[in-house]
C-alpha positions in Angstrom: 149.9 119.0 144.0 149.5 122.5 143.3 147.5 123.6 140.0 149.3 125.1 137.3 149.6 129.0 136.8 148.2 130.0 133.8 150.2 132.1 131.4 150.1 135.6 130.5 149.9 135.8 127.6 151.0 139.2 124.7 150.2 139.4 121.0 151.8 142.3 119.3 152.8 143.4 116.0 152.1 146.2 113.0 149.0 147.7 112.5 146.2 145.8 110.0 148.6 142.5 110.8 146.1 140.4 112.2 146.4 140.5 115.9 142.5 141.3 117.0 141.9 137.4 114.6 145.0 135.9 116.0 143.5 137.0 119.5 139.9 136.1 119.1 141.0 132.4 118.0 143.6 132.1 120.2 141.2 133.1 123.4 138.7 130.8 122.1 140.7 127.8 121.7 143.0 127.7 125.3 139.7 129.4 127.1 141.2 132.9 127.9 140.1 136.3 129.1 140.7 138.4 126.3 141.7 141.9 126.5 141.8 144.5 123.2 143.9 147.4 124.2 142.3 149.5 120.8 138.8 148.7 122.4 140.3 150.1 125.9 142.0 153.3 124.1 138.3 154.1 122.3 136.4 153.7 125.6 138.2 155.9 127.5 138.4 158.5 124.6 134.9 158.5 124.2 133.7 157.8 128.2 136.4 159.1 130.3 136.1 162.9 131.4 139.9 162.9 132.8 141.4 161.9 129.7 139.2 163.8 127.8 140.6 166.9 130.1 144.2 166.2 129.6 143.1 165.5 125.9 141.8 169.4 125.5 144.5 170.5 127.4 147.5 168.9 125.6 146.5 167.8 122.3 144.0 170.4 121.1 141.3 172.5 121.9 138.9 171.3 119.4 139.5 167.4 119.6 136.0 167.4 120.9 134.3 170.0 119.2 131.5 167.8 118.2 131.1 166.0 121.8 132.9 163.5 120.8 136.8 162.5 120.1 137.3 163.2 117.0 139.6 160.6 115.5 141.1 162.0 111.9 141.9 165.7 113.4 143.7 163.3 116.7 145.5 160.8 114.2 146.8 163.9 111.4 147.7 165.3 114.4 149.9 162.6 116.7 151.4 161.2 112.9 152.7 165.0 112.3 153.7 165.8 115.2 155.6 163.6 117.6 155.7 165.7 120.4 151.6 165.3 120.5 152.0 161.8 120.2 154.2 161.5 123.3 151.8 163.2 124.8 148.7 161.3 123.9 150.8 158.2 124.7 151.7 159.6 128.6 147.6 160.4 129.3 146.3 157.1 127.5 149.1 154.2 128.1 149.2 154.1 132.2 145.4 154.0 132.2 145.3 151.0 129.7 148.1 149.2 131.5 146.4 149.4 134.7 143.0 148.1 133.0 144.7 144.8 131.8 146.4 144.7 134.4 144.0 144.7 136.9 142.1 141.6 133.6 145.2 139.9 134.1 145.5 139.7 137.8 141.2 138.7 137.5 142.5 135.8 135.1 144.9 134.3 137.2 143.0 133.7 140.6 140.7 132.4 138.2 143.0 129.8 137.1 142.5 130.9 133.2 145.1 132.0 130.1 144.7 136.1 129.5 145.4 137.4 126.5 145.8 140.6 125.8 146.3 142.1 122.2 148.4 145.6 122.3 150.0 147.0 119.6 152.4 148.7 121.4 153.4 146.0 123.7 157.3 146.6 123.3 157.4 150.2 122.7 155.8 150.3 126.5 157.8 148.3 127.9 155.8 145.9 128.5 157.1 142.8 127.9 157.8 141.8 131.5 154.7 141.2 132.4 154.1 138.7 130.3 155.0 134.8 130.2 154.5 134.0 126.6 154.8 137.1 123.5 153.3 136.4 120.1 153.9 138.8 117.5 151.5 138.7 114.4 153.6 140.0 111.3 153.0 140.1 107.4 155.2 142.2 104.7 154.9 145.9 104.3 152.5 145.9 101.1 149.9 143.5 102.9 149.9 146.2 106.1 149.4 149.1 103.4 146.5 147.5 101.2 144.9 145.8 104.5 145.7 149.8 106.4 143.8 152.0 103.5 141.2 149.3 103.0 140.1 149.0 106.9 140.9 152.7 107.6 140.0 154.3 104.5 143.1 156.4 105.4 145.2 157.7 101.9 148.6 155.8 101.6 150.9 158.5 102.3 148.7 158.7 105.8 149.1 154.8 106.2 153.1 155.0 105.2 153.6 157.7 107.9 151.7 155.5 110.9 153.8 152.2 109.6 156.8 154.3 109.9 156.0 155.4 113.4 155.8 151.4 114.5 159.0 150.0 115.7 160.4 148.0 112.9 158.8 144.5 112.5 162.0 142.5 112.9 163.0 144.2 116.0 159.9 142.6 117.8 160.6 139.4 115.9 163.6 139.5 117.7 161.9 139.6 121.4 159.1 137.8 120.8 158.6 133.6 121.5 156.0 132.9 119.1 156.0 134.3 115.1 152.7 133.7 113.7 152.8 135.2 109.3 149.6 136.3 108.5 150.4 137.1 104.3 148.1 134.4 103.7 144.8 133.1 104.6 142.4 132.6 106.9 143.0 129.0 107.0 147.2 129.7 107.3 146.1 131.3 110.3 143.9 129.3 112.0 146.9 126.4 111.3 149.6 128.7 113.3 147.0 129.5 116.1 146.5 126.0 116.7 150.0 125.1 116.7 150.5 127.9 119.6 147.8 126.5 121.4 148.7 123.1 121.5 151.7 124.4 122.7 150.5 126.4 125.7 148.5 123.3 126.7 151.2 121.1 126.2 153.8 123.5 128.1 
């Protein structure tokens, strides 16, 4: 008989939702290659000399002025101006796609589930590459407090980056799998399980 593809698996959703937990659990209880599109995005910002070109060249001259990226003057930047957030998005999002890509393809001849978490799953266009999408969601005031806690960003900073997501019930609408993460750990965990009994069970 012939074995089983594995899935491909997405988790999206809003910044400071959840989706690097949901991930880690998720990976850990079906077995899967994980993949952390954030993680990818900070490596090659820090490690990779063509983006860091393009990066001088397009987004501003000083983005590196201390050798390395420098994050707040590239976020004020890309959340004021979306013209330099287009463009930050055409250097960095090809190179990460072909990264998991490449994870994915790794996954599959090995006969495992890959996850990959990436925020901006639907706003790429991704979504055909995956067999099964989860999104992680929670309400607006949770993503604030959880944004300014984690980041230590102001709230008018973490209101502008919310604002710049495509709205939460849009990618409700195209996802298969809804996991709320208003709650706790243990709420959590619950869902996760659930999805994962399902993807062994499918």
């Amino acid at each position: 008989t012939p074995s089983v593809p594995m899935s491909i698996l997405g988790i999206t959703g809003g910044i400071a939702s959840g989706k690097s937990i949901c991930r880690d659990l998720l990976a850990e209880r079906i077995g899967a290659i994980a993949f952390d599109a954030d993680t990818c995005v900070s490596e090659l910002l820090e490690e990779d000399a063509t983006v860091r070109e393009q990066i001088l060249e397009r987004i501003h001259p000083d983005a590196y002025a201390s050798g390395k990226a420098n994050r707040a003057l590239l976020r004020e930047l890309i959340y004021g101006d979306v013209h330099k957030k287009r463009a930050l998005e055409e250097i960095l999002h090809p190179v990460v796609r072909g990264r998991w890509l490449a994870e994915a393809q790794k996954a599959k001849l090995a006969g495992k589930f890959f996850v990959a978490d990436i925020p901006l799953l639907f706003e790429t266009g991704a979504e055909a590459q995956f067999d099964r999408i989860i999104t992680v969601g929670c309400s607006v005031e949770t993503q604030l407090a959880r944004l300014c806690a984690r980041d230590a960003s102001s709230p008018e900073m973490s209101k502008k980056i919310i604002a710049s997501q495509m709205p939460l019930d849009i990618k409700i609408s195209k996802t298969h799998h809804l996991i709320w993460n208003d709650g706790s750990l243990d709420a959590l965990t619950a869902q996760v399980e659930l999805v994962a009994r399902y993807l062994h069970d499918d």
